[in-house]
N, C-alpha and C positions, 0 to 999 in steps of 0.2 A: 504494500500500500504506500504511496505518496504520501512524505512526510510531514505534507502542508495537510492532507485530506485529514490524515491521521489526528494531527492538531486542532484540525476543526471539529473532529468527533471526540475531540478529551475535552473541548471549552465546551461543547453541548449538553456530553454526560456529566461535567461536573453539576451542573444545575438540575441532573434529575436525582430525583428522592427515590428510584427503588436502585437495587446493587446492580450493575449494567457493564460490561466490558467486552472489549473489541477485541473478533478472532480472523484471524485469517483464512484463507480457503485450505490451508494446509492445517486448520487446527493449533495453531500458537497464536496464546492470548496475549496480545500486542498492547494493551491496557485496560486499566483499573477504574471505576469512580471511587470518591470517596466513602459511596454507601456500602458499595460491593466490601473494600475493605474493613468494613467496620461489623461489616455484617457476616465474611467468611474469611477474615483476616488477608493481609497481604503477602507479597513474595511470590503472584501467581507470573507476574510476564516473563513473559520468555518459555512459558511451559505452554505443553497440551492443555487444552480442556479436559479433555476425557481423563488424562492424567491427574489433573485437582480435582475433577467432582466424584471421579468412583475409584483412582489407584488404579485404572488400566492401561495397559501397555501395546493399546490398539484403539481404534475410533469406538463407539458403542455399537455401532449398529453390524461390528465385528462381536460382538460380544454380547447379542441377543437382545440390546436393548435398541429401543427406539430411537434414532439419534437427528433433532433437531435442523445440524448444519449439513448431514448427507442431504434430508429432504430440502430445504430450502434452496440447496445448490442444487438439486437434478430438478425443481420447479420455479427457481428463480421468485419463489413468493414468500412469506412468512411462513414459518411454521411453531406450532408450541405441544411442549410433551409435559408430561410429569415424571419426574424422576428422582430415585433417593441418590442422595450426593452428601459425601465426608465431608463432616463442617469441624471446626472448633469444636461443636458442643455435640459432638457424633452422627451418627446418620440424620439426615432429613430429608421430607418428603419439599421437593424444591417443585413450581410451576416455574418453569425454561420458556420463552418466547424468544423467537431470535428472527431479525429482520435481514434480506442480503442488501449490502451497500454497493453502489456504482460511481465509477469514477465519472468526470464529464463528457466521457464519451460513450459511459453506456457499458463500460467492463465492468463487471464484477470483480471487485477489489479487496471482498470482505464482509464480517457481519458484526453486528451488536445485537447484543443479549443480554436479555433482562429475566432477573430472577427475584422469585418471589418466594421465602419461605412458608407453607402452610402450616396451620393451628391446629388446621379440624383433623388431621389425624399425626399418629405416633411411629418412628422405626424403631424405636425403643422400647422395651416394656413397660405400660405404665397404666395402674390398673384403672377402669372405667374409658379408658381412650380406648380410638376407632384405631385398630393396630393393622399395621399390613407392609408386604414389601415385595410379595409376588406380584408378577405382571397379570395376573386374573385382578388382584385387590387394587392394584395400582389405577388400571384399567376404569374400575367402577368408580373408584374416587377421584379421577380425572373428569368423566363425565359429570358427577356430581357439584365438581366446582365451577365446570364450566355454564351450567343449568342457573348454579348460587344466584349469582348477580341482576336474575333476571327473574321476572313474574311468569315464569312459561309452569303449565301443569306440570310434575314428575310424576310417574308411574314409577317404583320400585317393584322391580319383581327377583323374586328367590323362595328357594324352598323355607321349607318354616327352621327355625331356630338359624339363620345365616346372616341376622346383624341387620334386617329392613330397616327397623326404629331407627339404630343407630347412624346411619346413613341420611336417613333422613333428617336425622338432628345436624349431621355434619353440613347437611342441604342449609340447613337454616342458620345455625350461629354463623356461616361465610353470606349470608344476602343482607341485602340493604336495612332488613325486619328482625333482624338480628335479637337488638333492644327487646323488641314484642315478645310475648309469649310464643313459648310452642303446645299446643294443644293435641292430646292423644284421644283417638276415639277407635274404641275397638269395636268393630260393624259385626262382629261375630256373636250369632246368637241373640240381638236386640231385638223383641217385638216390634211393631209397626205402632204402637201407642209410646213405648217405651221409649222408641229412635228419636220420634219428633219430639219430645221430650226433652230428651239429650239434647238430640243436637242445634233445636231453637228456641229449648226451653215452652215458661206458657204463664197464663195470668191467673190472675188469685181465682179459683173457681174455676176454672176450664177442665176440670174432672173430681170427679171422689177424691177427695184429699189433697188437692191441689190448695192448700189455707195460704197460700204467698205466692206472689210472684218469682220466679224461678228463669235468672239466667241460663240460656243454652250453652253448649260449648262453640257454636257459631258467635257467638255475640261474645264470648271471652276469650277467644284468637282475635280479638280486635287489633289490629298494626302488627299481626305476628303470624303464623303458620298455623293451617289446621293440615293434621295428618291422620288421614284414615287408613288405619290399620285393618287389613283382610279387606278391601272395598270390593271383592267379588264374592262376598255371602253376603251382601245387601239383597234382601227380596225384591224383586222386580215391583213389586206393588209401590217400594219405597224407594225406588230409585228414582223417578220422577218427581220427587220433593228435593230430592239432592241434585238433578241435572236445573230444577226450575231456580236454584238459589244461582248456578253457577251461571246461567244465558241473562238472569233478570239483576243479579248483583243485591237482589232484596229478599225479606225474609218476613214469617208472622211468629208471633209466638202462636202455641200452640191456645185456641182462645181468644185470640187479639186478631184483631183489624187492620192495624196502623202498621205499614209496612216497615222494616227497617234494614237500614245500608249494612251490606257485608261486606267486612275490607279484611282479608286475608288471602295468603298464599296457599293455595292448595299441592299438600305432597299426598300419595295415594300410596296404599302396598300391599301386594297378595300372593299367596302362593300359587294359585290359582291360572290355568290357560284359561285367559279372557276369550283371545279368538276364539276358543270352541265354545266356550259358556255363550257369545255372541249367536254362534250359529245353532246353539241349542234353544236360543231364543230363552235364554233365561239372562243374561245381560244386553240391557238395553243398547244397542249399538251409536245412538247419539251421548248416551253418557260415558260409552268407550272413549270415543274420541275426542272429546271434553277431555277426559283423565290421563289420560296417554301420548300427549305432544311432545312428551321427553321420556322415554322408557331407559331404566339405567336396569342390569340385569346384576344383582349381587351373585359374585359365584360361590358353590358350595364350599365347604372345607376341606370335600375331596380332593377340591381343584386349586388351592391354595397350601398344600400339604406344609411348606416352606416357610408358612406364615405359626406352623404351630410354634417355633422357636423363640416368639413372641409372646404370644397367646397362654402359655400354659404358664409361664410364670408370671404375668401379667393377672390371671387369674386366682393363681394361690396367693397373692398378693393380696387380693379384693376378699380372699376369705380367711385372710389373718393367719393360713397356715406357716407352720416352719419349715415341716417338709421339703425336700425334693425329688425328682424322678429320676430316678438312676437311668445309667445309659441303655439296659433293658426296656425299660418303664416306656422311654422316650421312641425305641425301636418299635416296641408294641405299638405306641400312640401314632405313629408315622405308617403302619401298617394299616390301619383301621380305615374303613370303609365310610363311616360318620355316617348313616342317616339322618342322622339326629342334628350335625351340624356343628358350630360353638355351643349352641346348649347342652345336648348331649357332651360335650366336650367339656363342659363347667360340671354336668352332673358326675360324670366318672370322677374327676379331682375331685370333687368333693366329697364321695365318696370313699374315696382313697387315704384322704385326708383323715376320714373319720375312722378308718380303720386299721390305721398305719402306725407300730407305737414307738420307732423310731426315726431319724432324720430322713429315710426316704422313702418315697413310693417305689414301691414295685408293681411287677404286673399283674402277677393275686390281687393287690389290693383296686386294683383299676375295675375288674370282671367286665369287662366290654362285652355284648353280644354282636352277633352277627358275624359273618364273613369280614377276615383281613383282605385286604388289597394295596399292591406294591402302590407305593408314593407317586402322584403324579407329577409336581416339583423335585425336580434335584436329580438328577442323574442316577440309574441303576445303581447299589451296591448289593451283588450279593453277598451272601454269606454261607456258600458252600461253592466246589467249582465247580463251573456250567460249560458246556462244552460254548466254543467261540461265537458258532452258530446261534445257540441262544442267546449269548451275552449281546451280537450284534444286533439280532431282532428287540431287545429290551430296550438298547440302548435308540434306535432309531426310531423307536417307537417313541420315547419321551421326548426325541428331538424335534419331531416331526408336531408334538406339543408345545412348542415354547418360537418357533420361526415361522410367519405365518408364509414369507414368499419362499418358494422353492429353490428358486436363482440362488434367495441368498446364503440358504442352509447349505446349498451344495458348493459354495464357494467355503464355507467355515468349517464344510468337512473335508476340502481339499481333493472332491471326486467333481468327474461330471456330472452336469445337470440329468443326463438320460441313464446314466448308471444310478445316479441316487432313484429318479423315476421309476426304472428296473427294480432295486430293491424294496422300493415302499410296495410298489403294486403285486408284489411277491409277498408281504405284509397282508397284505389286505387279502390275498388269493387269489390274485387277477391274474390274465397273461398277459404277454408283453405285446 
């Protein structure tokens, strides 16, 4: 880069407030702001990127992660990722945006990049935080921040016990409604006198026992977030009270006349296939699509295996145990199949916890049911010897997990594109 351009991009970024610094197309960070230093310490120029935010000894996007400055150069546009990056104060989950610069003739000269540390979740264990570090978890709380800032519907979906609420809290304490409450409404099981109840309240007298007037939880998500929990076991009969609040932005209590203003953020969540409940005509397909303008899919714990190295001590944490889980223990827990999810995942600790009368858990004291299943994060290890033949199908099989382009996996496994093709589709049972 021109020395003069370069110059012009350090008196610009001094004057901006988030940590910001200039890399070249070769990946050496050519300068600093004053915030970037303050925020992830100095002494980065003259280094990689890739080398200060994760300690690798190659670009990211060699190293399975998603990387910023590849996309931005083969599309010449912005791009932004979420990634965890070594800071001073250990891992963090960092929002990366990076723009390409052009000199005055329209070359590509370089990029600045602006990084933002996030709150709403932890790479660290820590207990009651939204913890993660797999590219499944990374994935869903990338979308979720990207939703934050804005009034758009979110649909969470995931199996039961995988962290919806939490998630959804993460949706709100990062938006502008921050301040506001968050309001929890479990649609699960509410009668149709009960719901409208709940969720608009009603006036002194508007049924047996009604002796006061009664706030709804519509009208105390006032400047804050209403999240409906399970929104596809709403009865059909009631879901047309809750699509009429969302198209008209007004409300009655239940009893009352006088219509009144709804001002919140709607976050939804189910474990539930809406699509088919749609086409069994048991969800109303105009309050689908009310609800669903941003669908963020949480993955299971199956699919996060990597994330338990957090999670479990984060956990025993929150249950005051002393405990911990021997490297058995930990073997077991990375083998298990999870239907049950993180909660299932808190109940086994916990009861291990209770039944353990020295400093560790072991696997007795866990009693997991169901079918183990090898780990989906982290590379095969067995533990007896497998002939090569199996060890290759294991290992291509998780790889084939973790790279979604094909080009690029078969460059970082150092074969051809049509030999890797050849082997996957011998995977699968196909022929060539």
């Amino acid at each position: 880069m021109d020395p003069d351009h370069l110059q012009r991009l350090r008196r610009e970024l001094d004057d901006e407030e988030r940590p910001s610094i200039v890399i070249s197309p070769d990946y050496e960070v050519l300068s600093s702001n004053a915030a970037y230093r303050r925020a992830f310490g100095d002494g980065v120029v003259g280094r990689r990127c890739y080398a200060v935010s994760h300690g690798y000894d190659a670009p990211c996007d060699q190293r399975g992660e998603l990387c910023p400055l590849a996309q931005a150069r083969s599309t010449d546009q912005p791009a932004r990722v979420l990634h965890v990056h070594r800071t001073p104060r250990g891992p963090e989950h960092v929002d990366v945006s990076l723009r390409p610069v052009h000199d005055d003739d329209g070359a590509l000269v370089g990029f600045v990049e602006h990084l933002r540390s996030i709150r709403q979740a932890s790479a660290t264990p820590q207990a009651g935080a939204q913890l993660g570090i797999s590219r499944a978890f990374n994935a869903a709380l990338e979308l979720a921040l990207r939703a934050a800032p804005t009034e758009v519907p979110v649909l969470v979906l995931g199996e039961s016990g995988t962290g919806k609420e939490r998630l959804a809290q993460a949706i709100h304490a990062a938006s502008a409604r921050s301040e506001g409450p968050f309001v929890a409404v479990a649609c699960s099981g509410l009668s149709e006198s009960l719901f409208e109840s709940e969720l608009f309240g009603h006036e002194r007298g508007a049924f047996t026992g009604a002796h006061a007037r009664k706030r709804g939880l519509v009208e105390t998500a006032e400047g804050g977030t209403l999240f409906l929990d399970e929104v596809g076991d709403i009865p059909v009969s009631l879901q047309v009270k809750l699509l009429r609040v969302l198209e008209s932005g007004t409300f009655r209590r239940v009893g009352g006349t006088q219509p009144i203003q709804a001002n919140f953020r709607l976050v939804s969540a189910t474990w539930r296939d809406l699509d088919q409940r749609v086409a069994e005509e048991r969800f109303r397909p105009d309050l689908f699509y009310r609800i669903s303008a941003f669908p963020i899919e949480v993955p299971a714990l199956r699919d996060r295996i990597e994330d338990l190295g957090l999670l479990v001590p984060a956990i025993l944490d929150e249950l005051g145990a002393e405990q911990v889980p021997s490297a058995e223990a930990m073997e077991v827990l990375r083998r298990h199949s999870w239907p049950g999810n993180v909660r299932e995942l808190r109940n086994a600790l916990h009861r291990g916890v209770i039944l353990a009368d020295g400093e560790r858990l072991e696997p007795h004291h866990l009693a997991l049911r169901g079918s183990a299943e090898p780990p989906t994060e982290g590379p095969p290890s067995p533990t007896r010897i497998v002939p090569l033949a199996e060890m290759e199908r294991r290992y291509l099989t998780w790889c084939a997990t973790q790279v979604d382009s094909r080009a690029d996996l078969a460059r970082m496994l150092g074969v051809g594109e049509r030999t890797l093709y050849r082997k996957l589709a011998r995977l699968r049972g196909q022929t060539d």
